[in-house]
C-alpha positions as CSV (number, residue, x, y, z in Angstrom):
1,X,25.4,32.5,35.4
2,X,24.4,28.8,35.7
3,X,26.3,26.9,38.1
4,X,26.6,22.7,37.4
5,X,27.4,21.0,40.7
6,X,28.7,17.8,41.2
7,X,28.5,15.8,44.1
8,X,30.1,12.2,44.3
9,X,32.8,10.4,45.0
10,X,36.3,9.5,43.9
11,X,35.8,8.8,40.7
12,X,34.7,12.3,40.1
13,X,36.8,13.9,42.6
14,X,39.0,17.1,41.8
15,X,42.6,16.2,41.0
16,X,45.9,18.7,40.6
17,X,46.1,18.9,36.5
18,X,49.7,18.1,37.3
19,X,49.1,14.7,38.7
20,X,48.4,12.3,35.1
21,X,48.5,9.1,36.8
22,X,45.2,9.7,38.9
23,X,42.5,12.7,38.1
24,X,38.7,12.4,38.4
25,X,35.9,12.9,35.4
26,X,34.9,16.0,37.4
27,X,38.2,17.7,37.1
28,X,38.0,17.2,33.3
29,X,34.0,18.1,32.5
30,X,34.6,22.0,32.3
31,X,37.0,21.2,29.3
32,X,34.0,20.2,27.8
33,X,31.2,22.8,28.7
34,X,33.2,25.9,28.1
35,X,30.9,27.7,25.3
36,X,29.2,30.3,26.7
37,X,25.0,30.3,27.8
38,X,23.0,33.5,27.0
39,X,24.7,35.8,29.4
40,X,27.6,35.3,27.6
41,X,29.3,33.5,30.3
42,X,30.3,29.9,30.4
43,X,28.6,27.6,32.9
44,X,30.2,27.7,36.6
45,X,31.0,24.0,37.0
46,X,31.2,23.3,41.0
47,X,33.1,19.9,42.0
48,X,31.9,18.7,45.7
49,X,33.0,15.0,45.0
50,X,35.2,13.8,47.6
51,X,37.6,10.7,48.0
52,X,35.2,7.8,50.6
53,X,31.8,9.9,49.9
54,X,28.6,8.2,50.0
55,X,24.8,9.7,49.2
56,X,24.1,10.1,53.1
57,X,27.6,11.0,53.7
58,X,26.7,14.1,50.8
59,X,23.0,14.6,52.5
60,X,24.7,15.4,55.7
61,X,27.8,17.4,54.9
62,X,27.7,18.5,51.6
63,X,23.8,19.1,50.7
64,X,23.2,22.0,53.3
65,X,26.6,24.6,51.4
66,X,24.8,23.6,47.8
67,X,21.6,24.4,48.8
68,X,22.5,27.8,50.0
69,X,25.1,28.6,47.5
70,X,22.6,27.5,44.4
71,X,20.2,29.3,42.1
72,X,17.0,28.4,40.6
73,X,18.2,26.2,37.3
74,X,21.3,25.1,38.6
75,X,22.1,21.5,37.6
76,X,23.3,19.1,40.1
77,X,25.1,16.1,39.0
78,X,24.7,13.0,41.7
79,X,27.1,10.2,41.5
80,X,27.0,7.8,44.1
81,X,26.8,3.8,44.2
82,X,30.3,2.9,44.3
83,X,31.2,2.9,48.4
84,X,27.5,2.2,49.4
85,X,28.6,-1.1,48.1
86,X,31.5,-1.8,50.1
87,X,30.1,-3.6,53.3
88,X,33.9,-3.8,54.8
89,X,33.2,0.1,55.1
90,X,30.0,0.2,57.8
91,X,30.6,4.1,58.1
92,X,29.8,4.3,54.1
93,X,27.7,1.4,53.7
94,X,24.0,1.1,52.7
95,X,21.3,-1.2,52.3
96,X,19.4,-1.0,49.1
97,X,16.2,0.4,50.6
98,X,18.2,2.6,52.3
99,X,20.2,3.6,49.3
100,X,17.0,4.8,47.4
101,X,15.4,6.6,50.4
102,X,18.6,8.4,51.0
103,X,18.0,9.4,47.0
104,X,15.1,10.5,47.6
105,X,15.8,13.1,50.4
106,X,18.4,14.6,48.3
107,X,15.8,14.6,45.4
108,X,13.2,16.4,47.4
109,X,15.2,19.0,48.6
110,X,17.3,19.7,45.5
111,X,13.6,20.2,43.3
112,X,12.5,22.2,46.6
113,X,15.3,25.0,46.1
114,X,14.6,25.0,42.3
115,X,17.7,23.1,41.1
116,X,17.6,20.2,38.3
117,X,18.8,17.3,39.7
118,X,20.6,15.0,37.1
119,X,21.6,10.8,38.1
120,X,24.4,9.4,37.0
121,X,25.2,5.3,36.8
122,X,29.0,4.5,37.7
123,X,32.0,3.9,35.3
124,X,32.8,0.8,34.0
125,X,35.6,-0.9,35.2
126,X,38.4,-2.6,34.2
127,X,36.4,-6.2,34.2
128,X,37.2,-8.2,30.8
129,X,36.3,-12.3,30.8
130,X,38.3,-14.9,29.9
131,X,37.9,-14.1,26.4
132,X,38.5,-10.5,26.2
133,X,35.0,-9.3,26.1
134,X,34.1,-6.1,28.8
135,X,31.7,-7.2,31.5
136,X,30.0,-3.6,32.0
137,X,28.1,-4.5,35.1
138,X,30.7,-6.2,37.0
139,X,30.5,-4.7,40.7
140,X,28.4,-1.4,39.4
141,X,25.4,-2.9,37.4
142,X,23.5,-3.7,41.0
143,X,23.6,0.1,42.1
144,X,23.6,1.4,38.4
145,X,19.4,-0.5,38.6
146,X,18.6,1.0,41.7
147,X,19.3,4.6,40.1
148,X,17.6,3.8,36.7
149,X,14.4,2.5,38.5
150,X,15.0,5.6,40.7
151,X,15.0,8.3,37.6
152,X,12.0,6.3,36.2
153,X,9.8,6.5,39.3
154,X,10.4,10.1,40.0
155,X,10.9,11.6,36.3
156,X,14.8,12.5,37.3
157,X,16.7,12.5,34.3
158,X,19.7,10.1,34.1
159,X,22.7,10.0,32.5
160,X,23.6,6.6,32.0
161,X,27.7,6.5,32.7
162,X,27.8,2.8,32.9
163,X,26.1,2.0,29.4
164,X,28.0,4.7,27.2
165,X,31.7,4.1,28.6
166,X,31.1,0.1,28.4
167,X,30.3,1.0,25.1
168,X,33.7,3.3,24.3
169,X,35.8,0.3,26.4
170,X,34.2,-2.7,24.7
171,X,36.0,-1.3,21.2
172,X,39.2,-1.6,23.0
173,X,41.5,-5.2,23.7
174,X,42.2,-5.5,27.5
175,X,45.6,-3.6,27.5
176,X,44.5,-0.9,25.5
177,X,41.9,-0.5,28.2
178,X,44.0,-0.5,31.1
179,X,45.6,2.5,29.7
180,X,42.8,5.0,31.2
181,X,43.2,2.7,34.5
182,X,45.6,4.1,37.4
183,X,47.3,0.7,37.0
184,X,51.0,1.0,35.9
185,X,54.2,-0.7,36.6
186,X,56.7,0.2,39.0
187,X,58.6,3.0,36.9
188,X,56.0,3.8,34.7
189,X,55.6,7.3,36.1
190,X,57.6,9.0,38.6
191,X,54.3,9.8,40.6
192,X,54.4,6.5,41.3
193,X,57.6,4.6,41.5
194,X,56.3,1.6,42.9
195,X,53.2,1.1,40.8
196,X,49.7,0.7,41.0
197,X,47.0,-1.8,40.4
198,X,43.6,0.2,40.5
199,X,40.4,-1.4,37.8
200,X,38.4,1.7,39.5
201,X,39.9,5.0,39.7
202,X,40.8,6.8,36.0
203,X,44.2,8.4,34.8
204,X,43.9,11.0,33.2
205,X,42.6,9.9,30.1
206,X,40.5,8.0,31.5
207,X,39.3,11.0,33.6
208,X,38.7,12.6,30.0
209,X,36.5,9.7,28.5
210,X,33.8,9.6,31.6
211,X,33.9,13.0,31.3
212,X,33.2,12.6,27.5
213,X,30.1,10.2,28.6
214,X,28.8,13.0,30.9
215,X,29.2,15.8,28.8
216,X,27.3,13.4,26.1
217,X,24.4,12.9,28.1
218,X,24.0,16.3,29.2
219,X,23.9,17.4,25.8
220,X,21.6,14.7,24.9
221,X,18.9,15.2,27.5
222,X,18.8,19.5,26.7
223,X,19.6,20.1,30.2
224,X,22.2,23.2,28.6
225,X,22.4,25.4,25.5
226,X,23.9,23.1,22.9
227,X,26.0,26.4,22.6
228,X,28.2,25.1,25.6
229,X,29.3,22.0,24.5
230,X,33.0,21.9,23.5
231,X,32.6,17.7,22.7
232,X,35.9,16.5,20.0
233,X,34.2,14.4,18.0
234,X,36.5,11.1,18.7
235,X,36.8,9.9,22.7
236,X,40.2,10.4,24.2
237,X,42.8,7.8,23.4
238,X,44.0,6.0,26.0
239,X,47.9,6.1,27.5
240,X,50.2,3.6,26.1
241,X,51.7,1.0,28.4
242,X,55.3,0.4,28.7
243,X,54.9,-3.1,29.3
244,X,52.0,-5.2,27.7
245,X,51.4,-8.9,27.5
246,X,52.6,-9.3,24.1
247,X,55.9,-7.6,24.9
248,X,56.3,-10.0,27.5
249,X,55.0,-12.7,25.1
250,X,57.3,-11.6,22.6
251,X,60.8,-11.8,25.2
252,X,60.1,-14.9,26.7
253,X,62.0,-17.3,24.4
254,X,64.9,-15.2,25.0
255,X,64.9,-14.6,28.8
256,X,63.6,-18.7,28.9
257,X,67.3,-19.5,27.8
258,X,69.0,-17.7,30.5
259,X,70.6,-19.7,33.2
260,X,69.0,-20.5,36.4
261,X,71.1,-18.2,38.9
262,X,68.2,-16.5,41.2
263,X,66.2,-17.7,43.8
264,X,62.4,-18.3,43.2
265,X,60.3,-15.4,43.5
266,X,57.7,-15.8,47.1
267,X,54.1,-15.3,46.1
268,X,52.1,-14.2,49.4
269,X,48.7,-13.6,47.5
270,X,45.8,-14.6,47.1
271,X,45.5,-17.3,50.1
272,X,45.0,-20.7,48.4
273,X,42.8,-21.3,51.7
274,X,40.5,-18.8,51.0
275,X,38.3,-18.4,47.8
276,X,39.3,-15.1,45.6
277,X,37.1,-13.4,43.1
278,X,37.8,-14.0,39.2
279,X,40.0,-10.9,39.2
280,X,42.7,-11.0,41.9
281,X,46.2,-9.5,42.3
282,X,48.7,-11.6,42.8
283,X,51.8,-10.4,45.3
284,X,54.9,-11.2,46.7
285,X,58.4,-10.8,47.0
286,X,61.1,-11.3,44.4
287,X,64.7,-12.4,44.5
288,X,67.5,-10.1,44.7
289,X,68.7,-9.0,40.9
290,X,65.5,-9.6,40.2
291,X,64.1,-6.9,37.5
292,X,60.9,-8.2,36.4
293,X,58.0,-11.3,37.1
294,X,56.9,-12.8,34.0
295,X,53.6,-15.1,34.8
296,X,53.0,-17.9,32.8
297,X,49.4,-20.4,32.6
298,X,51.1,-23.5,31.3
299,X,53.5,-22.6,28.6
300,X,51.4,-19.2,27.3
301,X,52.9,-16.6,28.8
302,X,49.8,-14.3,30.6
303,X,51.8,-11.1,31.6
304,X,54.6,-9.7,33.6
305,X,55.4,-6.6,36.0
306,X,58.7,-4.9,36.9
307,X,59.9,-5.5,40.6
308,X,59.3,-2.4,42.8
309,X,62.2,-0.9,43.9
310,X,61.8,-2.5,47.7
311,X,61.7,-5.7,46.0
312,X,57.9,-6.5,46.3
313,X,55.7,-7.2,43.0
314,X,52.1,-7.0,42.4
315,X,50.4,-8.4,39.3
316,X,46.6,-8.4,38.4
317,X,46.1,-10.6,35.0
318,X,43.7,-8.6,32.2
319,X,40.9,-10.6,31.8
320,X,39.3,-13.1,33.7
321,X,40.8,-16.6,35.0
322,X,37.5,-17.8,35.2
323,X,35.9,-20.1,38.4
324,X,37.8,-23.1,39.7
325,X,41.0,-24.3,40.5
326,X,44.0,-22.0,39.1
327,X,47.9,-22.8,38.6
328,X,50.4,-19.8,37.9
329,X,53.9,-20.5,36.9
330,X,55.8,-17.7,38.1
331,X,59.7,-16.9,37.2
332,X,62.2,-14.2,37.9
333,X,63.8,-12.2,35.4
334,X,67.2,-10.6,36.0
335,X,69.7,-8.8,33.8
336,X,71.8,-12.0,32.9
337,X,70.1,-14.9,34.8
338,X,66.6,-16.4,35.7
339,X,65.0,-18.0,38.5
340,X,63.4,-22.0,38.0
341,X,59.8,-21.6,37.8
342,X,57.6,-21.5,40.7
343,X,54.1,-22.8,40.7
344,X,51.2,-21.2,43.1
345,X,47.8,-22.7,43.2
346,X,44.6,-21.0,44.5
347,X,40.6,-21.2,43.8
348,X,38.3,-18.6,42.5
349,X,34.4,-18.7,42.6
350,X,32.4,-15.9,41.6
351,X,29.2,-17.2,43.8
352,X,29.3,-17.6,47.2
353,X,26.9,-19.7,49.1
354,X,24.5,-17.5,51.8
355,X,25.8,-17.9,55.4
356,X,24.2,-20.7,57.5
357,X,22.4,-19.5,60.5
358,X,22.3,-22.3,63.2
359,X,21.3,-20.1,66.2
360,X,18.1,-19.3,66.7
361,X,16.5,-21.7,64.8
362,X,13.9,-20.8,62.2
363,X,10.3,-19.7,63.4
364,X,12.2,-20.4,67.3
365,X,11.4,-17.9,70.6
366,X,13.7,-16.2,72.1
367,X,14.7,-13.9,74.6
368,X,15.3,-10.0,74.0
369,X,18.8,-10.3,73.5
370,X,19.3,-13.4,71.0
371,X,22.6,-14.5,70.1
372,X,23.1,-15.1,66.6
373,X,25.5,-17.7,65.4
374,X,27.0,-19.6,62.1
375,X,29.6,-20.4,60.2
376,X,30.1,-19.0,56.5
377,X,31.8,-20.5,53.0
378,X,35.2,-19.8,51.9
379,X,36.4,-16.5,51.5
380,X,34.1,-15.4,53.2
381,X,35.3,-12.3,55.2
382,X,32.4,-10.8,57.4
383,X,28.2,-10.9,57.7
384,X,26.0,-8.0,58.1
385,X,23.2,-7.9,59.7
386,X,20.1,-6.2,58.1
387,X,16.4,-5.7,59.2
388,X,13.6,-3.9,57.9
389,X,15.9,-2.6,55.2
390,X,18.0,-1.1,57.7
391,X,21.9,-2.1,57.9
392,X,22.0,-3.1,61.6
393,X,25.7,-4.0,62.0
394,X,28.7,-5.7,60.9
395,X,30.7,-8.9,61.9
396,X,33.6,-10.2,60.8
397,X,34.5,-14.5,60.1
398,X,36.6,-16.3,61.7
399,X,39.3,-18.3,60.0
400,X,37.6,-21.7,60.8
401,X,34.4,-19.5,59.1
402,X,32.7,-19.3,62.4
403,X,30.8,-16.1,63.2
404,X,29.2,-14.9,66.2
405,X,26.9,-11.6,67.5
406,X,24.4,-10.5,69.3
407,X,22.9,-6.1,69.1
408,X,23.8,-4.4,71.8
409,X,20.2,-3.5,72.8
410,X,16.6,-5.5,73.3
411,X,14.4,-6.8,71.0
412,X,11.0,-5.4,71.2
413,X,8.5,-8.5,71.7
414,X,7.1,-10.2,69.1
415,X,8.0,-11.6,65.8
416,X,11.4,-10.5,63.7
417,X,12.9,-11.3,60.4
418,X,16.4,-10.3,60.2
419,X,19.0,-11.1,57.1
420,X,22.5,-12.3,57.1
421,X,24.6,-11.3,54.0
422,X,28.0,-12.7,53.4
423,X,30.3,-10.5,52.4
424,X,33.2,-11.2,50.2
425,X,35.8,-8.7,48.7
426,X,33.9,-5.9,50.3
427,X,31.0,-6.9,48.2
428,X,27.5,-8.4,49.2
429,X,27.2,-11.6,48.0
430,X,24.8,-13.6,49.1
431,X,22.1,-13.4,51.9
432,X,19.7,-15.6,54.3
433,X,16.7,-14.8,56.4
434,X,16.1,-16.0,59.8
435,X,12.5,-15.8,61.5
436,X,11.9,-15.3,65.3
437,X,9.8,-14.5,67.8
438,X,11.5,-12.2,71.3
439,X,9.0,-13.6,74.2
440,X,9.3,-10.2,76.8
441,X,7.1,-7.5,78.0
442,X,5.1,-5.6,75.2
443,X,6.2,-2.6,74.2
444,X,5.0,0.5,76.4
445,X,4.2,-1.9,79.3
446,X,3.7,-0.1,82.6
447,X,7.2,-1.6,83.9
448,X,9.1,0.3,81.9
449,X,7.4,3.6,82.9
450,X,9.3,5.7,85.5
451,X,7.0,6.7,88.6
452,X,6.2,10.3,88.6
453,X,7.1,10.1,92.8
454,X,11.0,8.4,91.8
455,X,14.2,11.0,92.4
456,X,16.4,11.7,89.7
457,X,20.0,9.4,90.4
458,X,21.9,10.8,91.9
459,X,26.1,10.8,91.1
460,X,27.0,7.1,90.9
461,X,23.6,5.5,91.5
462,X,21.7,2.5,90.4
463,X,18.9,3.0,88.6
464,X,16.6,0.5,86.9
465,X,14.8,3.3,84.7
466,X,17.6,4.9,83.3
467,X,17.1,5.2,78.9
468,X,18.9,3.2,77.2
469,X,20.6,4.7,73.9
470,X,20.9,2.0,71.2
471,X,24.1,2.0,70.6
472,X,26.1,1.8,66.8
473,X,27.7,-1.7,65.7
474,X,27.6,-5.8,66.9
475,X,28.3,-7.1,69.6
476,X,30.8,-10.5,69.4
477,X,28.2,-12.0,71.8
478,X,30.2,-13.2,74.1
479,X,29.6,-13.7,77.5
């Protein structure tokens, strides 16, 4: 019996089958594989994604149990790139060099044990523009490179996630899409009274069409018996919304003529002081009475969402609003009165400028322990530090965009390059590198050799040759 493994994260992680509102691609793929190979058995299909995994996160915990539970020909499905993207997350993090070295590790071992190692891009997500047109790339294209260049250079085949769902979600309008999303109203589903907004993580039909992709490409590439492929011809339809933007569209002129009994609704999101990304969610807290939020952009009416049942609301719009200055009118529905409207302005940019360094200077000496200083553009929320491809640590802005830090260990001497990323809604955004030179004692100088005729410490000493362990994380760099 062939066994196909899957390792990744929560997009492909198992879900209870009783739970529709959130399942992963993995807990739907044997569905599709259950004809039977030679033996006369179906493949075994193994599902090791976990919620928060990364590839080193896998290489450490996960890769050792599939190594000695596989069999020559096994197939191993990798599906990582999400979380090694989000830089708020240093524990999951990754740099891109050290993205594709991690790869490769898994690589050489898998093909070492005689499994087939198979790369997968990410899903789509829910990213339309202004215009209702899917952006495929948006937040997965960077990682979804780094893997095709990776199955290129190494002869690894690759199933390519993020190119065939875009394709399956670009047929669909922007609500019809958002029913494969976890993104419902507040009593939508009873799993989740209060709602959710989620563009990442699938219901389950959309656990049903990646796992349509998947099964797609691994029929495509030969990598099983075409007799194992249990494919419907037509993709999984999506689940029907109770509440779309034309059926707000449609009640507006009716609830508009209601008279103005309840309070304005309080919008606490985004933070007009702070740049937001062309997709954000827009929260707050509504009136009493209050049954629903109906969003307007001028007089077109954009969307709506039911008040939770603790009064709060959370709205994400369906496409894009685009870069710039923004204006939502917002206005509470109840059963037999409105609120006035209420208007709430904020920005969105999708480019950020690269943090300014203003300590040390460019090409400038400096001791073994520099500090490094700066202040960063708006919305801005941390910089990370990376050198020599290596993700050195993480620290977060301040709200006057000041930030400050300085690695908890010495320099070796001589010349550095180290670069500053800002990161904005968990994301890399943009970078700058800074040039110095540490002026100390060369590396292996005598000094820092122990004498053969020195005592241990003992209990509670002083001693000037003790190691020093480089320790995780920034310092603020304060004195």
């Amino acid at each position: 019996m062939r066994t196909v493994f899957i390792g990744g994260n929560s997009t492909a992680a198992h879900r209870k089958k009783a739970t529709r509102t959130l399942s992963g691609w993995g807990t739907q793929l044997p569905e599709l594989l259950a004809g039977k190979l030679p033996d006369g058995q179906p493949p075994r299909v193994r599902n090791l994604a976990k919620d928060a995994n990364s590839v080193h996160v896998f290489l450490r915990n996960q890769l050792p149990g599939l190594l000695q539970e596989s069999r020559p020909g096994d197939l191993v499905l990798l599906a990582f790139g999400a979380n090694e993207r989000d830089y708020d997350r240093p524990d999951l993090a990754l740099t891109d060099a050290e993205f594709t070295a991690y790869h490769e590790i898994v690589l050489d071992h898998l093909r070492a044990a005689g499994c087939v190692p198979v790369l997968l891009t990410g899903s789509v997500r829910h990213t339309f523009d202004r215009h209702g047109r899917l952006l495929p790339g948006f937040r997965t294209g960077h990682a979804s490179a780094l893997l095709r260049t990776l199955a290129q250079r190494h002869g690894v085949a690759l199933v390519d996630v993020e190119r065939a769902s875009g394709e399956l979600l670009a047929r669909c309008t922007p609500d019809q899409a958002r029913g494969y999303y976890r993104w419902m109203d507040p009593g939508d589903q009873k799993e989740a009274p209060a709602g959710v907004v989620d563009s990442v993580h699938f219901n389950e039909q959309g656990a049903r069409l990646i796992a349509h992709c998947v099964a797609r490409g691994l029929r495509d590439l030969h990598l099983l018996e075409p007799s194992v492929f249990r494919i419907p011809s037509a993709p999984p339809a999506p689940m029907k919304l109770s509440r779309s933007t034309s059926w707000y569209q449609r009640r507006w002129p009716h609830v508009a003529r209601l008279p103005e009994r309840l309070d304005a609704p309080v919008v606490t999101g985004p933070d007009p002081e702070r740049d937001a990304y062309p997709f954000p969610c827009l929260e707050g807290q509504a009136p009493p009475d209050a049954r629903w939020i109906v969003f307007r952009e001028g007089d077109r009416v954009i969307g709506g969402t039911r008040v939770s049942p603790d009064g709060t609301w959370r709205w994400r719009r369906t496409v894009s609003w685009g870069t710039g200055p923004q204006e939502v009118v917002l206005t509470a529905i109840g059963r037999w009165a409105r609120s006035a409207p209420v208007a709430h302005r904020f920005r969105t940019a999708e480019a950020v400028a690269p943090p300014i360094v203003t300590a040390p200077a460019p090409g400038s000496l400096c001791g073994p322990r520099p500090v490094f200083e700066g202040t960063a553009d708006r919305g801005v929320t941390a910089v990370v530090a990376v050198c020599d491809g290596r993700w050195l640590g993480r620290v977060p802005v301040e709200a006057d965009g000041g930030w400050r830090c300085r690695l908890p260990h010495d320099w070796t001497t001589g010349p550095h390059t180290v670069e500053f990323i800002a990161v904005r809604n968990r994301q890399p955004a943009s970078d700058v590198r800074v040039d110095f030179t540490v002026v100390g004692k060369p590396a292996g100088h005598w000094l820092d050799r122990p004498s053969p005729d020195w005592e241990p410490c003992g209990s509670g000493g002083e001693c000037a040759h003790i190691p020093r362990v480089r320790p995780q994380g920034i310092d603020p760099g304060r004195e």
